[in-house]
One Martini backbone bead per residue (centre of mass of N, CA, C, O) as a GRO file, in nm:
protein
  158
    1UNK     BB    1  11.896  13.797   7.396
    2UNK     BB    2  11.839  13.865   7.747
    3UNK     BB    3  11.481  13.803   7.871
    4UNK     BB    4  11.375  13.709   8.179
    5UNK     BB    5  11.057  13.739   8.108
    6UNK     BB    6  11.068  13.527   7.866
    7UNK     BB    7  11.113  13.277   8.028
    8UNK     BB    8  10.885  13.292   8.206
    9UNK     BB    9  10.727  13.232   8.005
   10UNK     BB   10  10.794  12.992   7.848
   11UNK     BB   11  10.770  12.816   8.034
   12UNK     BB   12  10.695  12.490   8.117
   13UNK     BB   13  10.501  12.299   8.225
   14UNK     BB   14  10.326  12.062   8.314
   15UNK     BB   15  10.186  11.732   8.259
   16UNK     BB   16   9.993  11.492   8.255
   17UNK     BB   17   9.969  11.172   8.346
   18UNK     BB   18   9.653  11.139   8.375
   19UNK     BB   19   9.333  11.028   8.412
   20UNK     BB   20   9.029  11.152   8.609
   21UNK     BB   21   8.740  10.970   8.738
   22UNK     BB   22   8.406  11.087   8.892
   23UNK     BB   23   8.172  10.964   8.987
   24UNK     BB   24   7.875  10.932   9.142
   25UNK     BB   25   7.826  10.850   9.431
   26UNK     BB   26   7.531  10.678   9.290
   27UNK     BB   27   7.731  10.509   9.165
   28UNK     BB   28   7.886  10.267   9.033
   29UNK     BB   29   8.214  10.139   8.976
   30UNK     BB   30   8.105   9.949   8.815
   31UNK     BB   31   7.987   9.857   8.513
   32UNK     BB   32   8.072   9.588   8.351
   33UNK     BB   33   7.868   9.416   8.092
   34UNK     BB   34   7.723   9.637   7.919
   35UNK     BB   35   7.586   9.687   7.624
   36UNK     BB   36   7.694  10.053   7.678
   37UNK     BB   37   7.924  10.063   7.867
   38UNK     BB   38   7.772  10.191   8.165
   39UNK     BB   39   7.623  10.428   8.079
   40UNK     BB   40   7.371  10.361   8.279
   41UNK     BB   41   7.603  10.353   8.538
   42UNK     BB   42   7.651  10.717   8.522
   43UNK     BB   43   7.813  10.817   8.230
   44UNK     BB   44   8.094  10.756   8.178
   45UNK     BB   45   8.144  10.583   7.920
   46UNK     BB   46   8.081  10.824   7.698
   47UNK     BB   47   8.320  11.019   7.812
   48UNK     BB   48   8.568  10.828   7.750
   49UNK     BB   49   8.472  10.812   7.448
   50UNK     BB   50   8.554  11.100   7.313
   51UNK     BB   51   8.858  11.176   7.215
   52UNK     BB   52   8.891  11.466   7.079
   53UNK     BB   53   9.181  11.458   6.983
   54UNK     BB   54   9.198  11.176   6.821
   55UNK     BB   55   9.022  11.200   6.684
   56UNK     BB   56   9.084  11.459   6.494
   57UNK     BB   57   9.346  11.328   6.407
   58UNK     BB   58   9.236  11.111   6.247
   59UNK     BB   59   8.993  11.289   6.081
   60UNK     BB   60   9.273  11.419   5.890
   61UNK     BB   61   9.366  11.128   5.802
   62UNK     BB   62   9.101  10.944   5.753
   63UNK     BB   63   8.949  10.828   5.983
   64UNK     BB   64   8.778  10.607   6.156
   65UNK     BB   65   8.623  10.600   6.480
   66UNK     BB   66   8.392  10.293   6.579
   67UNK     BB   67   8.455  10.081   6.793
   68UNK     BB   68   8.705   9.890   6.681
   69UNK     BB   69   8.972   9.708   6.574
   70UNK     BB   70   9.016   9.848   6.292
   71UNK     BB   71   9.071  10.127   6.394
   72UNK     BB   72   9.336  10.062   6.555
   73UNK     BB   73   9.505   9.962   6.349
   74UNK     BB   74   9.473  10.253   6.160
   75UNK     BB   75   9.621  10.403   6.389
   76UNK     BB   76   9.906  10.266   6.399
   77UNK     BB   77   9.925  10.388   6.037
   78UNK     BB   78  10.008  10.656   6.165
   79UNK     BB   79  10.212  10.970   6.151
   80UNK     BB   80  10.390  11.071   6.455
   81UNK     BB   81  10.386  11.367   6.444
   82UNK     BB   82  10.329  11.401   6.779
   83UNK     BB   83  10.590  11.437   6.903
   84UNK     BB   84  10.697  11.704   6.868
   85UNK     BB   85  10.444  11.778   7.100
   86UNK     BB   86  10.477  11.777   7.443
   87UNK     BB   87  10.188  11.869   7.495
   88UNK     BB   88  10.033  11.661   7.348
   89UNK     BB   89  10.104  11.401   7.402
   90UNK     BB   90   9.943  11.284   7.719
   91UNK     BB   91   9.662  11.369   7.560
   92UNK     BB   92   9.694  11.161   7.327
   93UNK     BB   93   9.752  10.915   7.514
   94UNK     BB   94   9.497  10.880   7.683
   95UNK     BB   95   9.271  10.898   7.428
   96UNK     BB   96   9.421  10.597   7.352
   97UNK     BB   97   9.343  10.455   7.576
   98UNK     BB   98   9.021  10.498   7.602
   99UNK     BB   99   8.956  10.388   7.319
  100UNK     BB  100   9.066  10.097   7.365
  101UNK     BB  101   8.846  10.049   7.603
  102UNK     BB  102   8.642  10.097   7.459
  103UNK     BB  103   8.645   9.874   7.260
  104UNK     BB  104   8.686   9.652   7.455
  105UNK     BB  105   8.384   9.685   7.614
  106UNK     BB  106   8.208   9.643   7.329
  107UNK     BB  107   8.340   9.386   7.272
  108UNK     BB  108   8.469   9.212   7.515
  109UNK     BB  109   8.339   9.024   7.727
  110UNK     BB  110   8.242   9.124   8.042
  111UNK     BB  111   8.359   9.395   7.997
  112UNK     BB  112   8.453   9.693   8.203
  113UNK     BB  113   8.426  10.000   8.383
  114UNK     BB  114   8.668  10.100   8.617
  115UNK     BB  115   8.707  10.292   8.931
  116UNK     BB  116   8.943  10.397   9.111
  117UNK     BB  117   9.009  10.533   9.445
  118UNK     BB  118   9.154  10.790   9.232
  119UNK     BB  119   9.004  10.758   8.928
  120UNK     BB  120   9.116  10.557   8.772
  121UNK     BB  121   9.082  10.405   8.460
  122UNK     BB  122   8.984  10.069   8.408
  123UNK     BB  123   8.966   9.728   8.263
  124UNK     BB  124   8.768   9.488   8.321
  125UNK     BB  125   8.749   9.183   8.307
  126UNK     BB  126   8.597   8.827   8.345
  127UNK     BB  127   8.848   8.731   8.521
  128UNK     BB  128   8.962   9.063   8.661
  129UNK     BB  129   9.131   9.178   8.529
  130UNK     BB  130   9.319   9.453   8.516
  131UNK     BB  131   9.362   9.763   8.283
  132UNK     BB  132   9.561  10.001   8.153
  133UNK     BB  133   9.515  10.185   7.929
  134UNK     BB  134   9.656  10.463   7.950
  135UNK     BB  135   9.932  10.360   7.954
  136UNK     BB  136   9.875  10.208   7.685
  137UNK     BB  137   9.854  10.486   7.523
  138UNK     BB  138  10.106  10.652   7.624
  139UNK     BB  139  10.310  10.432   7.477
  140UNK     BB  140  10.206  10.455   7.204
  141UNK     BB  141  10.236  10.771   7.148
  142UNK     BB  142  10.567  10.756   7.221
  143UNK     BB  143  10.652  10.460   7.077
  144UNK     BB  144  10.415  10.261   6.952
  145UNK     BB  145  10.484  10.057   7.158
  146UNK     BB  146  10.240   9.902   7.171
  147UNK     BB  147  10.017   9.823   6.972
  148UNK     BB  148   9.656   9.869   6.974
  149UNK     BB  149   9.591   9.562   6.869
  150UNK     BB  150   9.843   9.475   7.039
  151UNK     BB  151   9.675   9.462   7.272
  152UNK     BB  152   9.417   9.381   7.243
  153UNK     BB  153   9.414   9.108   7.143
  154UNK     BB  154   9.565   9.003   7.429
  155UNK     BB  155   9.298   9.091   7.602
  156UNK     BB  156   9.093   8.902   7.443
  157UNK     BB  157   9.243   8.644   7.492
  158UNK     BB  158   9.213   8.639   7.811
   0.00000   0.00000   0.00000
């Protein structure tokens, strides 16, 4: 039975591809190395970690996110079972970017969060190199590789 209007209704949308953060105006646009992570200066480092979609399944799953690489290799070892959901992918996998980044800042000396002039947040280490964390968690939600340890890993020896 074909109802024209339950397809236009059903039609899917657009989904996000990135995730874009506006410090205020009077704050510096990079955090550098503080050791609360930038929260200090602008207070978008405490929003970028807060990953509410990622948490929520963790913590269904059993993880505890605490801001760990042990943490990371934990998510590594869910069963991806998010991938069935088209519109939650995108969503999963910024989460997973956001928190990678955050793990990131954390540990690793001198890293710190800077926002780019589109707003999109890469994490800057102490060499200068920018990672886009965003990127690198949407493609382990979407195909698991690379693991988020092992972006880790490869960051922190950087």
């Amino acid at each position: 039975m074909d109802l024209p209007f339950l397809s236009k209704w059903r039609k899917r949308r657009e989904t996000a591809t990135a995730v874009a953060v506006f410090p205020d105006s009077d704050s510096d646009s990079d955090s550098g190395g503080d050791a609360d992570g930038g929260a200090g200066r602008g207070g978008y480092a405490a929003l970028l970690g807060e990953c509410e979609l990622l948490r929520s399944l963790a913590s269904r799953a059993g993880v505890r996110l605490d801001h760990t690489p042990a943490s990371l290799e934990a998510l590594d070892q869910l069963v991806p079972r998010w991938r069935d959901d088209e519109e939650m992918l995108p969503w999963l996998g910024n989460d997973a970017g956001l928190y990678l980044g955050t793990v990131v800042v954390r540990t690793v000396p001198g890293a710190g969060w800077r926002i780019l002039p589109e707003g999109r947040p890469v994490v800057r280490l102490a060499s200068g190199r920018e990672v886009d964390v965003v990127l690198e968690g949407r493609t382990w939600a979407m195909t698991g590789s690379p693991e988020l340890f092992q972006v880790y890993a490869e960051i922190a020896e950087a």
